[in-house]
C-alpha positions in Angstrom: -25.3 62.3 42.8 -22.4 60.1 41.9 -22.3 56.5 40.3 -21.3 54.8 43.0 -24.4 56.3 44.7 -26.8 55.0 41.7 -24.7 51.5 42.2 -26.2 51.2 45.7 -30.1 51.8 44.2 -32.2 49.0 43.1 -34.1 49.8 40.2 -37.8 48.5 40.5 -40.5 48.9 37.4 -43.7 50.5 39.0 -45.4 48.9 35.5 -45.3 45.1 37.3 -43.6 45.6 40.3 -40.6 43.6 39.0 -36.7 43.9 40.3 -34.7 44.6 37.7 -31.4 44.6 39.7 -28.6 47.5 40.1 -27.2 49.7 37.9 -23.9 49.5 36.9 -23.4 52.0 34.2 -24.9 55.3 32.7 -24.7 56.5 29.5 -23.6 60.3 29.5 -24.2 63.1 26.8 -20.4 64.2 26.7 -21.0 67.3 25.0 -23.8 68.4 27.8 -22.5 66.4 30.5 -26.2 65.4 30.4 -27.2 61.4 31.7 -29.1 60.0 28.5 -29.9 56.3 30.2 -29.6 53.9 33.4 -27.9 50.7 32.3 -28.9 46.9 34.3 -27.6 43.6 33.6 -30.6 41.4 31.6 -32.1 38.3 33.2 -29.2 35.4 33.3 -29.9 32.5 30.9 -30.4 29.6 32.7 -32.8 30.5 35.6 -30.8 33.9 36.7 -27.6 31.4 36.6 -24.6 31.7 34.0 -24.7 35.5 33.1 -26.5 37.3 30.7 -26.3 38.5 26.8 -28.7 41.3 27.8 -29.0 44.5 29.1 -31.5 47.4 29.9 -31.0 50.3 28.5 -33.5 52.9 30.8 -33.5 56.6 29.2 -33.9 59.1 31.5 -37.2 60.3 31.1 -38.7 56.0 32.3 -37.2 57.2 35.9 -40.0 58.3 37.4 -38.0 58.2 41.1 -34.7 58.4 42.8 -34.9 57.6 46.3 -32.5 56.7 49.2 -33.1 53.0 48.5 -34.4 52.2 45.1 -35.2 53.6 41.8 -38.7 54.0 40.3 -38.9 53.5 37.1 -41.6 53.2 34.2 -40.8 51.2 31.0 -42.1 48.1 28.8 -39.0 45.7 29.5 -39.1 44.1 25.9 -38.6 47.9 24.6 -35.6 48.2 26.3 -33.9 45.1 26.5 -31.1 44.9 24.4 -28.5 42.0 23.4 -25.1 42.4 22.4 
């Protein structure tokens, strides 16, 4: 599977049944050309308006499910939420 594919994907948290939104990067294990984690913009600031100074960070092992459509995955969101 390619990024662009994963782009397409909405990623959906079977713990609450929340959207979480699309992903738009990974983070890959260079040395084993391995994915380590999912990345998805944070909730915006104001609402969903204005951006966001957030991200998820998924690892691998929270994806429970890739289908054509959407991503199932199975995480806490305040563990993984993480501000830069």
């Amino acid at each position: 599977m390619r990024l662009c594919e994963l782009r397409e994907k909405e990623v959906i948290n079977v713990c609450d049944c929340k959207r979480l939104g699309c992903v738009v990067d990974v983070d890959i294990d260079i040395k084993d050309g391995r994915v380590l984690a999912i990345i998805i913009p944070g909730p915006g600031k104001i609402c969903g308006f204005l951006g966001t100074d957030c991200e998820f960070v998924i690892p691998w092992h929270c994806i429970k499910k890739i289908g054509p459509d959407i991503i199932l995955v199975e995480m806490h969101e305040d563990k993984f939420l993480q501000k830069f």
